[in-house]
KOLDO-932048 format. One line per 8 residues: number of its first residue (from 0); for each residue x, y, z of N, C-alpha, C. Coordinates in steps of 0.2 Angstrom, whole numbers. Last residue first. Layout:
// KOLDO-932048
NUM) X/Y/Z/X/Y/Z/X/Y/Z | ...
END
This chain:
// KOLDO-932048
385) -101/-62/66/-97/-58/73/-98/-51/72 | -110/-79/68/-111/-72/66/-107/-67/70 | -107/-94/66/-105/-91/68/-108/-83/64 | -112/-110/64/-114/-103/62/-113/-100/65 | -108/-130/66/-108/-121/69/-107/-116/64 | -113/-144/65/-110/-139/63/-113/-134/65 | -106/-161/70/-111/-155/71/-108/-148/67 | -108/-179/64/-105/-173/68/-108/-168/67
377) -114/-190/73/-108/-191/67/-104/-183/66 | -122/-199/82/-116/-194/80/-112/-195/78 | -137/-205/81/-132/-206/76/-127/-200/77 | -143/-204/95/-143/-212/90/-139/-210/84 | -142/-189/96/-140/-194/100/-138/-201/96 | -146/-180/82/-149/-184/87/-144/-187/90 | -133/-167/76/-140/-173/76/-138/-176/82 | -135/-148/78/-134/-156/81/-136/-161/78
369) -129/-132/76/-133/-138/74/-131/-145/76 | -129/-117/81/-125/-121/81/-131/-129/80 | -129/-100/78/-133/-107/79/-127/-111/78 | -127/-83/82/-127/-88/77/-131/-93/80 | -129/-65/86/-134/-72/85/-129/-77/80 | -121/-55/96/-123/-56/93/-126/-64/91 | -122/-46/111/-121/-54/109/-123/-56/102 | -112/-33/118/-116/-36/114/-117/-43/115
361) -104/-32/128/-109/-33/130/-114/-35/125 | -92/-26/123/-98/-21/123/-105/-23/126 | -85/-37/121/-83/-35/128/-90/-27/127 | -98/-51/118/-94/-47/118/-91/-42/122 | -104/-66/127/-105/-60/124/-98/-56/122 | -101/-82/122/-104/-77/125/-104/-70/126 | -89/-92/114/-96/-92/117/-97/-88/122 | -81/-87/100/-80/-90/109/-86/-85/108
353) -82/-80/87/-81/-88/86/-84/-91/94 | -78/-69/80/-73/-73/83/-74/-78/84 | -90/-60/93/-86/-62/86/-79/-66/87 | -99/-72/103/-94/-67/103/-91/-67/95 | -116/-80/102/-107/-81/101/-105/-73/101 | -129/-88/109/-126/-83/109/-118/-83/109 | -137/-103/100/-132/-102/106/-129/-95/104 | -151/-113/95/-147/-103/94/-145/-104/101
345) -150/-130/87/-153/-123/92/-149/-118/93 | -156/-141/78/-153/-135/79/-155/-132/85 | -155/-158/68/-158/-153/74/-153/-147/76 | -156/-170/61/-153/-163/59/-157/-160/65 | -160/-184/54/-158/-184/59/-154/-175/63 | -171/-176/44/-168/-181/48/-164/-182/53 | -172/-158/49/-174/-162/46/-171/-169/47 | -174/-151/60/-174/-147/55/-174/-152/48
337) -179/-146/77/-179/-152/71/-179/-149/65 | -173/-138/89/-177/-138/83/-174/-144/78 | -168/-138/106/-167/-138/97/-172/-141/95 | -168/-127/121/-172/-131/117/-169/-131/109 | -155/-126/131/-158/-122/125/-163/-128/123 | -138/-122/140/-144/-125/138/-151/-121/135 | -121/-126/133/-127/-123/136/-134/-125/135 | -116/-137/127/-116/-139/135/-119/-132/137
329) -111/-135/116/-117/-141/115/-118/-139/123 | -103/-123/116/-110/-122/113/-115/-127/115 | -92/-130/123/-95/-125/128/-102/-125/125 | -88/-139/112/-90/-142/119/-95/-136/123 | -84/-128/104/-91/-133/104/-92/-138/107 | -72/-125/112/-79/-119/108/-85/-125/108 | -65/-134/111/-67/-131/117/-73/-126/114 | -63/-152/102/-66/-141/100/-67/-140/107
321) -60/-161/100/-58/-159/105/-59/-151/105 | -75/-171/92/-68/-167/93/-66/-164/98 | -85/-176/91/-81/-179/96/-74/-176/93 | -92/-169/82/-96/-169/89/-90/-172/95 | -83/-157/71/-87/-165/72/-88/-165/80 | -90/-144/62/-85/-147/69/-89/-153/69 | -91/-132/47/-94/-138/53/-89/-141/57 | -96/-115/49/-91/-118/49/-94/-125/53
313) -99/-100/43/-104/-106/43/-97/-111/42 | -96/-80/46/-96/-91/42/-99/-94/46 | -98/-67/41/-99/-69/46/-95/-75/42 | -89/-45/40/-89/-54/36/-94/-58/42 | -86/-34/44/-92/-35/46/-93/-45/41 | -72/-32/44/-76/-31/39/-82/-30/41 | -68/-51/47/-65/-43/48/-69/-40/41 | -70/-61/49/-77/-58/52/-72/-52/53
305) -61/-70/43/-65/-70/39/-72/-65/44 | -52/-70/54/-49/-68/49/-55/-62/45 | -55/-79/64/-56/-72/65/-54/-67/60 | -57/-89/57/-62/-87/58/-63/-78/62 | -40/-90/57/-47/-87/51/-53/-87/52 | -38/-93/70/-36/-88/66/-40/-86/60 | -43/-105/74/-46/-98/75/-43/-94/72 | -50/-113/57/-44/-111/60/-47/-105/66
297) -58/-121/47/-57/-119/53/-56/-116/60 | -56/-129/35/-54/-121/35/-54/-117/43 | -60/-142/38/-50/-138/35/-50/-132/35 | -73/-141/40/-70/-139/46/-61/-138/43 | -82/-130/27/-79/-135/30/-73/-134/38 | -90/-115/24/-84/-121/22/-83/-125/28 | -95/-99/21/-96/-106/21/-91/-114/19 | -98/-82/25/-93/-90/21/-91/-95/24
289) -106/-70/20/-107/-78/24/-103/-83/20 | -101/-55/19/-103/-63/16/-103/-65/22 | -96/-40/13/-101/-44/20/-102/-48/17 | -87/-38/2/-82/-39/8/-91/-42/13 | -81/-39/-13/-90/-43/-9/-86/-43/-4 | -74/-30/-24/-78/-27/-18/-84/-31/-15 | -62/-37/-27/-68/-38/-31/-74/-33/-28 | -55/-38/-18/-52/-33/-22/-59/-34/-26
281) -62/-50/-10/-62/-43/-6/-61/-36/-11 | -58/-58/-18/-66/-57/-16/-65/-50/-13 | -45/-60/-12/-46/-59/-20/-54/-56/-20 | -47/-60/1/-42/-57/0/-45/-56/-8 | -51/-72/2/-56/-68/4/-53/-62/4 | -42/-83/-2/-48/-80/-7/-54/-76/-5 | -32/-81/5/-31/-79/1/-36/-77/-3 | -37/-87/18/-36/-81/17/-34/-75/11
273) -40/-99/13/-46/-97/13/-46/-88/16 | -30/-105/13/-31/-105/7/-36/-100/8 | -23/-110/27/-19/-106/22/-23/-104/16 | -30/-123/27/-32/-115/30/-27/-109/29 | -29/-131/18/-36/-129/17/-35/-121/21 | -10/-131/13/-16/-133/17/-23/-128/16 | -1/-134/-2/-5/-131/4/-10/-132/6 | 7/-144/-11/5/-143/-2/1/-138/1
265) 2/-140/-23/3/-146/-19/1/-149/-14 | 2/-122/-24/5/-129/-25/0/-135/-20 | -14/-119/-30/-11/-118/-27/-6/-123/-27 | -27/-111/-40/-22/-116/-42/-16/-113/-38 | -44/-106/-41/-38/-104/-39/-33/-109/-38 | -60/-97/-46/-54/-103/-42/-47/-102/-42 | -76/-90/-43/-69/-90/-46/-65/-96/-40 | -90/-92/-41/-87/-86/-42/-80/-86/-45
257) -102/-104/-51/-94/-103/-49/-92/-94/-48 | -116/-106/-43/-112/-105/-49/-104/-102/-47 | -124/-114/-31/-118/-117/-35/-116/-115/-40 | -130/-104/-25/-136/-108/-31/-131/-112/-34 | -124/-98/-19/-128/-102/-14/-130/-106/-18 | -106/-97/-28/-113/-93/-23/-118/-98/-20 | -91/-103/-25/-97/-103/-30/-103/-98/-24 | -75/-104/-28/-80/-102/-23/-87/-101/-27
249) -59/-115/-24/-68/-115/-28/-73/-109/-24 | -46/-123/-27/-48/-118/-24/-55/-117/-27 | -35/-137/-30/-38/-131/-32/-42/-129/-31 | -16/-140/-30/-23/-140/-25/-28/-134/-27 | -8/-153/-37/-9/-145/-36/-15/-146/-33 | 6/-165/-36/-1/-161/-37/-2/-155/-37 | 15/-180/-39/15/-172/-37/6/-171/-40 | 13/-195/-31/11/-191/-35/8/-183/-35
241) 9/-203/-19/14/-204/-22/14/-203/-30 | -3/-201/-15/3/-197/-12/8/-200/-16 | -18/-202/-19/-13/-206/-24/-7/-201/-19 | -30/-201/-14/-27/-205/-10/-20/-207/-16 | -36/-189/-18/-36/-194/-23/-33/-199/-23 | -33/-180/-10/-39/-181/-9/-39/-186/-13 | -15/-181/-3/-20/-182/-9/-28/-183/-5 | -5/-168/3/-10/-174/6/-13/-173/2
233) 9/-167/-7/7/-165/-3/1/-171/-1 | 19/-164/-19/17/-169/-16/16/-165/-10 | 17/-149/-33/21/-154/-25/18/-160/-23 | 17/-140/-46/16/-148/-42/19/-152/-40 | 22/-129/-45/18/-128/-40/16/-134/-41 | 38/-119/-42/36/-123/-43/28/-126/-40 | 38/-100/-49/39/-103/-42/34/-113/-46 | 42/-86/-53/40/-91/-54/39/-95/-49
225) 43/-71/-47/43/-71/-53/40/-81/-57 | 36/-65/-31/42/-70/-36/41/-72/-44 | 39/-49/-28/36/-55/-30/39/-58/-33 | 41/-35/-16/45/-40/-21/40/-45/-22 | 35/-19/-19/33/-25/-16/37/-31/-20 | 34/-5/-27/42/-8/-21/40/-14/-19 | 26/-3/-32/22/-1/-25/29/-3/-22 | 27/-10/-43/28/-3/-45/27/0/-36
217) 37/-25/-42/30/-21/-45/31/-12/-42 | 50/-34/-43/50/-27/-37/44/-26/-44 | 53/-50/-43/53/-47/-47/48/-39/-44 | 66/-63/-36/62/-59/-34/59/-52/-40 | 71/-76/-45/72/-71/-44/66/-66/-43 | 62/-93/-43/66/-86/-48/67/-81/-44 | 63/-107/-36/59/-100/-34/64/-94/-39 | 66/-120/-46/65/-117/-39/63/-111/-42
209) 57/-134/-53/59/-127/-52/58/-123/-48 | 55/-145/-52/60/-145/-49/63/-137/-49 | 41/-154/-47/43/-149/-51/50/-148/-48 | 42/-173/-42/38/-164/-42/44/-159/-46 | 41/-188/-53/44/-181/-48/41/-176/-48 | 36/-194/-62/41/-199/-59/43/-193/-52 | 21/-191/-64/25/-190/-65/29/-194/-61 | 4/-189/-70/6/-196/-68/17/-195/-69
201) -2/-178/-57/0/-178/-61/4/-185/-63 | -17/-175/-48/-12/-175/-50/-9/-179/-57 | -27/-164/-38/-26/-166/-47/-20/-169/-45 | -40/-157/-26/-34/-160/-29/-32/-164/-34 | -51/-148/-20/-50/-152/-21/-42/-153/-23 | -60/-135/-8/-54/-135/-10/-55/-146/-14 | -73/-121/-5/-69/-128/-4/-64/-131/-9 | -84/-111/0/-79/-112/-3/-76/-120/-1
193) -100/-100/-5/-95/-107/-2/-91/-110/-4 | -106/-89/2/-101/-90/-3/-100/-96/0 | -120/-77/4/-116/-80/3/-112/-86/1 | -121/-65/-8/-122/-64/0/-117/-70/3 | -122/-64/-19/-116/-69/-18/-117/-65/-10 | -133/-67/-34/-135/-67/-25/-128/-67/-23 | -133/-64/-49/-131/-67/-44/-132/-67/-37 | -139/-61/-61/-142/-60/-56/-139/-62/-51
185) -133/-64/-73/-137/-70/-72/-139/-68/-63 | -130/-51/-77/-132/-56/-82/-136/-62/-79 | -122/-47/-67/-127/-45/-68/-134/-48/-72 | -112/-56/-65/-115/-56/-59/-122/-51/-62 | -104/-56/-77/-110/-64/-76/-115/-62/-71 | -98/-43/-77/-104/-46/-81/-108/-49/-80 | -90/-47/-65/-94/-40/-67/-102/-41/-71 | -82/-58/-70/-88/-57/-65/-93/-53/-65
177) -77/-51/-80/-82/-56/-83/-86/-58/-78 | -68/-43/-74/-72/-41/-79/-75/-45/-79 | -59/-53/-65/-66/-47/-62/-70/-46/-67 | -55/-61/-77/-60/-61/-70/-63/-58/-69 | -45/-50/-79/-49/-51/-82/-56/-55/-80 | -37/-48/-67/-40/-42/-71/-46/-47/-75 | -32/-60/-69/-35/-57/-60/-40/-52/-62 | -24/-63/-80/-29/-66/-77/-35/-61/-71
169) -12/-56/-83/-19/-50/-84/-26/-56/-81 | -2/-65/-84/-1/-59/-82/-7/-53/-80 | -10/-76/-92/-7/-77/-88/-6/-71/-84 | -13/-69/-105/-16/-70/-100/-16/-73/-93 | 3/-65/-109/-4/-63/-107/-9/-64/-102 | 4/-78/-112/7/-75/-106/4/-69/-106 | -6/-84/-120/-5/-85/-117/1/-82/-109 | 0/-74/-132/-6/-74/-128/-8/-78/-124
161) 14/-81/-134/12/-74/-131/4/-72/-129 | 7/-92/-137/12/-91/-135/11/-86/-131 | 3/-89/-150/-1/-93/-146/2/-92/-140 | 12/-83/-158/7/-76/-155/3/-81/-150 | 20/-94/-159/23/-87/-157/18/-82/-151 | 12/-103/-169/14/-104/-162/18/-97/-158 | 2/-90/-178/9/-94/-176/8/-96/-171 | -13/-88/-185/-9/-86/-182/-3/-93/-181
153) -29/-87/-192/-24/-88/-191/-21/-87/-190 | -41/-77/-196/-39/-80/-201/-35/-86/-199 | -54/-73/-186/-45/-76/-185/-46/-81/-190 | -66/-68/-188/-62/-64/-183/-55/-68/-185 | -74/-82/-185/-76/-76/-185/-68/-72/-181 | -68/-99/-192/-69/-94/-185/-70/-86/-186 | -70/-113/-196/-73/-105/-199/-72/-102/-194 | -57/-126/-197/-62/-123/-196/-64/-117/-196
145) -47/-132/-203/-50/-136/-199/-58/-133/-199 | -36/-124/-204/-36/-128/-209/-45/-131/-209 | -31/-114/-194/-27/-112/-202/-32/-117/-207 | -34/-120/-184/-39/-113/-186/-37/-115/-193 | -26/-130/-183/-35/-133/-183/-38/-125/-185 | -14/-125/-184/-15/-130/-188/-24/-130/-190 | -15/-120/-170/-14/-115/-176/-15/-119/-185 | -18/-130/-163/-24/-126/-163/-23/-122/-170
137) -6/-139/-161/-9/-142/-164/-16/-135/-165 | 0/-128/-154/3/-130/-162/-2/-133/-165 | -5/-133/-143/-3/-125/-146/-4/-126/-153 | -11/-149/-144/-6/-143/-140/-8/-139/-144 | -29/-153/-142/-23/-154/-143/-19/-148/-140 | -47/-155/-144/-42/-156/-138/-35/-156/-141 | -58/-149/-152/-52/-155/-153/-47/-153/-147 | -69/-142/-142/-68/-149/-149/-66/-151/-149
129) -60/-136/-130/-66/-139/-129/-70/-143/-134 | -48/-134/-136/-50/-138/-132/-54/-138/-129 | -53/-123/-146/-50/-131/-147/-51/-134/-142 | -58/-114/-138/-62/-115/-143/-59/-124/-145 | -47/-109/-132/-53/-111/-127/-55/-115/-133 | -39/-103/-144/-36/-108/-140/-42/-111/-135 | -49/-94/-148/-46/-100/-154/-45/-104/-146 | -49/-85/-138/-53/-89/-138/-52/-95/-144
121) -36/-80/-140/-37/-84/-133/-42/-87/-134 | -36/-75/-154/-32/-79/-150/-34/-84/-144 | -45/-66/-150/-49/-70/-155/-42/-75/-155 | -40/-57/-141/-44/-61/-138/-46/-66/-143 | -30/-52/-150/-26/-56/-146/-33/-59/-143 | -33/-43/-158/-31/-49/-161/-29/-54/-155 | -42/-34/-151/-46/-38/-153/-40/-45/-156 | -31/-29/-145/-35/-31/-142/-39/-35/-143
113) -15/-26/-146/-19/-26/-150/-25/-32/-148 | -10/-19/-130/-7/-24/-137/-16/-23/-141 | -8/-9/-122/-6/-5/-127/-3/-15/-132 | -14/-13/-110/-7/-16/-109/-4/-12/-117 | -26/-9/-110/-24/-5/-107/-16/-7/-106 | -32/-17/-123/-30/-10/-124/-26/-7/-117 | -30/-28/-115/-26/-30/-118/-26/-23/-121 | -43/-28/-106/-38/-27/-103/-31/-26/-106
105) -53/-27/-117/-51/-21/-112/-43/-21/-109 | -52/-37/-120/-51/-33/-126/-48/-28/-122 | -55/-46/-111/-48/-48/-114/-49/-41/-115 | -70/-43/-108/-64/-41/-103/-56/-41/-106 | -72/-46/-121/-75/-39/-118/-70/-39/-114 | -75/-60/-120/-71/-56/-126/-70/-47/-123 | -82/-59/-108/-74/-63/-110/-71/-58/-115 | -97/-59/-106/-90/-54/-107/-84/-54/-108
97) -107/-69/-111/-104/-68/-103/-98/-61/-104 | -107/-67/-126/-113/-65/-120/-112/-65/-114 | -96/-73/-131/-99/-62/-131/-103/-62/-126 | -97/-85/-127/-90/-80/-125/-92/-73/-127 | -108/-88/-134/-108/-89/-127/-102/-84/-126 | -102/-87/-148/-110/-81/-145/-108/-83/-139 | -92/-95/-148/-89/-89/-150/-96/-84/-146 | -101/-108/-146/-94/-104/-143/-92/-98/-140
89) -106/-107/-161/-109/-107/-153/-105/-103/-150 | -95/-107/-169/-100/-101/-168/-104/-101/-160 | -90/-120/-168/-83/-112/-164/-91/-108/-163 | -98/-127/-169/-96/-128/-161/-92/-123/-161 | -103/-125/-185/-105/-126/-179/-104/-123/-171 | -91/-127/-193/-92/-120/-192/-96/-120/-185 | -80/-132/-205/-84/-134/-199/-85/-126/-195 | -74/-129/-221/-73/-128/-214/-79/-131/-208
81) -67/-130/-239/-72/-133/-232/-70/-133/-226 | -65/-121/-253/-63/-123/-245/-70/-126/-241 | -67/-122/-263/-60/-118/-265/-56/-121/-256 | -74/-129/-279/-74/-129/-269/-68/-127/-268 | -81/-121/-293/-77/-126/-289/-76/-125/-280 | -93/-123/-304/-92/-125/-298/-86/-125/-295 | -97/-131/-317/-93/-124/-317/-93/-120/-308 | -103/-142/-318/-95/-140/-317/-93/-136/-319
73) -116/-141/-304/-114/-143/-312/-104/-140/-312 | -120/-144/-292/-121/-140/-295/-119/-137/-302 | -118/-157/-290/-124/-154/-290/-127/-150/-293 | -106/-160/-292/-111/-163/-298/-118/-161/-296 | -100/-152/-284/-99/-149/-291/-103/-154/-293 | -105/-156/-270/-107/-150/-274/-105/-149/-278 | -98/-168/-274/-104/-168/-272/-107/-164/-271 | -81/-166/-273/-88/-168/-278/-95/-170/-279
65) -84/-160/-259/-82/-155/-267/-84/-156/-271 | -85/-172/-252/-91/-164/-251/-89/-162/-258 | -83/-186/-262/-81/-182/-255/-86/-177/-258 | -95/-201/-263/-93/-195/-266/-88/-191/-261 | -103/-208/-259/-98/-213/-260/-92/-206/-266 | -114/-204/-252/-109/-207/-250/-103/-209/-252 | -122/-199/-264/-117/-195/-261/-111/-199/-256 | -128/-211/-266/-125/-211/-273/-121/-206/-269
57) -138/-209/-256/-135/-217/-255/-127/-215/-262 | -143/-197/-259/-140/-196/-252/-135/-202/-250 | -152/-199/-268/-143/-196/-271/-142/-196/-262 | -160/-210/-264/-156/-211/-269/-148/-205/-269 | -168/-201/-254/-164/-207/-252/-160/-209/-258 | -173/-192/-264/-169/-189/-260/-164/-196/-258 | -180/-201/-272/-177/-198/-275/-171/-195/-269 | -189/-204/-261/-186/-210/-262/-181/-206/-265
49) -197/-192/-257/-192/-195/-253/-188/-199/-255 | -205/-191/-270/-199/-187/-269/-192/-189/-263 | -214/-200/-279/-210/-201/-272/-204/-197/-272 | -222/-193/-293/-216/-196/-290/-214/-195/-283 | -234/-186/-299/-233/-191/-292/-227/-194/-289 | -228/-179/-305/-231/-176/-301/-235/-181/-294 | -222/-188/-316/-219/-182/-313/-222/-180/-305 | -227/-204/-318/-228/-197/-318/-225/-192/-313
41) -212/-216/-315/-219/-213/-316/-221/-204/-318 | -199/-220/-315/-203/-221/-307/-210/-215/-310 | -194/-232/-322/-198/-230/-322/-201/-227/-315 | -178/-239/-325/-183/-239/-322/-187/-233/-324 | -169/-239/-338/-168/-243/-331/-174/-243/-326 | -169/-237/-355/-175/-235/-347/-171/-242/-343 | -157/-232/-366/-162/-237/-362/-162/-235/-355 | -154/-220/-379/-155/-222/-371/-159/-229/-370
33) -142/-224/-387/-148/-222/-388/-148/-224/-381 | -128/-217/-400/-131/-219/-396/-138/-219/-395 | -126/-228/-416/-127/-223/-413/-130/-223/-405 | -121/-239/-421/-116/-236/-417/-121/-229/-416 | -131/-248/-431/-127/-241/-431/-123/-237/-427 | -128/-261/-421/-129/-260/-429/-127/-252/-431 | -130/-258/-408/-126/-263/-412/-125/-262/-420 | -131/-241/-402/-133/-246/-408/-129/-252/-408
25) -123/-237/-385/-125/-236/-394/-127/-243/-396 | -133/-232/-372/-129/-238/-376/-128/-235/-382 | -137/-221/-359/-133/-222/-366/-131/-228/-367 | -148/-223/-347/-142/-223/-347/-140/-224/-355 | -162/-221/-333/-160/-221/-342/-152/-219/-343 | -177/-215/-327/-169/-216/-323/-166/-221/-331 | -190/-205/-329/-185/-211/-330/-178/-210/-329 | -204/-195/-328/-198/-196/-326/-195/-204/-327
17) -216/-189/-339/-216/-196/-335/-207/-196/-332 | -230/-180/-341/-224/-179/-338/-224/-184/-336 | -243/-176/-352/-243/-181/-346/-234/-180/-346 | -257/-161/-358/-248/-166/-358/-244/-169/-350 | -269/-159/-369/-265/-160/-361/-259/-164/-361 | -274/-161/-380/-271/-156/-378/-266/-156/-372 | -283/-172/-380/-287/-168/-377/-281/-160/-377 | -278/-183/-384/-279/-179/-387/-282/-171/-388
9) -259/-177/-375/-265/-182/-376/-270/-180/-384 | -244/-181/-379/-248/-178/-378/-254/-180/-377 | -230/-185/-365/-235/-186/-370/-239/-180/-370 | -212/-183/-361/-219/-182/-364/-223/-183/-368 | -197/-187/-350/-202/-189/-357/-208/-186/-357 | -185/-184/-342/-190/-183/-343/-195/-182/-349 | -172/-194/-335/-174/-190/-340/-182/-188/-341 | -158/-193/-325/-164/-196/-327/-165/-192/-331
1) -144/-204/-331/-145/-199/-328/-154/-199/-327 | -127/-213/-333/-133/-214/-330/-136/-207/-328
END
């Protein structure tokens, strides 16, 4: 079955093009072949081109890709490969444009490995599980076979492996680099920060069982632990306690873009956390912030923690807690300000630190301290500046 193109002349000289859809018989009588018309779809130049499209696109269905480029393209065509190309490209421009490739590359020439093969590594592995979600093994299978990726013919579970502890090792480094970037690139404000903490777990029969390895001495003589167990049972935000976990850390700027996170065992508490992240923030150089969070984080200790530097925070307290601080703040007197539903405020003069009243210089520096109305307390929260 093919279609064929017939001609008249006229008398006038002019000549009319007719398209036909037409298929070979041979003769009954002579066995020669000869076409007969299955249909007419008319003069060339009027022909329904859309209909023609919807035809081979009903006729490709029933074809795979190879041979539905070699009958298009005649047979001397062959398909040697078919890859999906889309979702890695995208990907692959988002991963230049924030700096990632940039930071790996960097970080992996100063470790003396091979820079560009190991980031077009990390990025395969990101790149799967964000389209085909699977193991290791399954990504070296899904480049070698699956997909067109700029840069990586392919690789071994070996080299997936080892860039993976890589990355692991050069995480911190590599971060900073990409912060570096994003903070220019998307303008970031990170004046101030708000932090907060959730929890994951795991559908296991038990926590980790790996103890703490052998102390391993960094070049400054400082012992580190080389491994250590980090899904514990601890207090579920996902009321499941009867399931190891891990607790994960979050600091984003005002506009809710992520500065970075952080994967803690199990059990630790909100206010053990919030030292550590003003510590990693700190080696990034954002040492004056306003840090923002909740009352799990507000410990005097780290309220005192977090105003070393010139630091200030924004810490809430419920109205019927036994806070001595925010007993003394609600119990001086002051006009508030309505600030929105039920939300009212008013400026109580604080010491650094947090205790209400001046400094041993006599200063007073300024925070606030916010209230709702009487008819609904639920609870209050405090701005400290030291």
């Amino acid at each position: 079955m093919y279609l064929r193109e017939t001609r008249r002349t006229n008398r006038d000289g002019s000549v009319v093009r007719y398209l036909q859809l037409a298929h070979n018989e041979r003769h009954p009588d002579t066995g020669v072949p000869t076409a007969k018309v299955i249909h007419n779809f008319g003069r060339v130049e009027q022909v329904d081109r859309a209909a023609l499209t919807r035809l081979v696109a009903s006729i490709s269905r029933f074809l795979d890709p190879a041979e539905a480029v070699a009958a298009a393209s005649g047979a001397d065509v062959e398909v040697v490969d078919c890859r999906r190309l889309g979702g890695a490209w995208v990907l692959d421009r988002v991963w230049e444009r924030l700096g990632v490739a940039a930071a790996i590359r960097r970080t992996a020439d100063g470790r003396r490995l091979d820079g560009a093969a190991v980031e077009r590594i990390v990025f395969a592995l990101v790149a799967q599980r964000a389209l085909e979600p699977g193991s290791k093994l399954a990504c070296t299978k899904w480049v070698a076979e699956r997909v067109a990726m700029e840069g990586c013919p392919g690789f071994d579970a070996d080299a997936a492996y080892a860039a993976m502890d890589f990355l692991l090792d050069a995480l911190g480094e590599i971060a900073a680099g990409v912060f570096a970037t994003t903070a220019t690139l998307l303008n970031l404000a990170c004046d101030v920060v708000f932090v907060d903490t959730t929890s994951t777990y795991w559908e296991l029969d038990g926590a980790d069982e790996l103890a703490e390895l052998a102390d391993d001495v960094d070049d400054d003589g400082v012992a580190r632990p080389v491994e250590a167990a980090t899904r514990t049972f601890g207090h579920s935000k996902d009321f499941r306690t009867d399931l190891p976990q891990v607790v994960i850390g979050m600091a984003v700027t005002a506009d809710g873009v992520p500065i970075r996170c952080w994967t803690f065992p199990g059990n630790t508490a909100d206010t053990a956390i919030i030292r550590r992240v003003k510590d990693d923030l700190t080696d990034w150089n954002l040492h004056r912030l306003v840090w923002v969070a909740d009352r799990g984080f507000a410990s005097a200790a780290n309220r005192g923690y977090l105003t070393r530097g010139g630091g200030h925070y924004i810490h809430a307290e419920k109205l019927r807690s036994a806070n001595s601080e925010a007993a003394a703040a609600l119990a001086r007197p002051g006009r508030y300000r309505t600030v929105a539903g039920n939300l009212r405020v008013k400026e109580v003069r604080v010491a650094p630190g947090g205790g209400v009243g001046a400094d041993a210089d006599g200063c007073a520096p300024s925070g606030s301290w916010s209230a709702p109305t009487p008819s609904r307390p639920t609870a209050t929260g405090w701005c400290v500046s030291g």
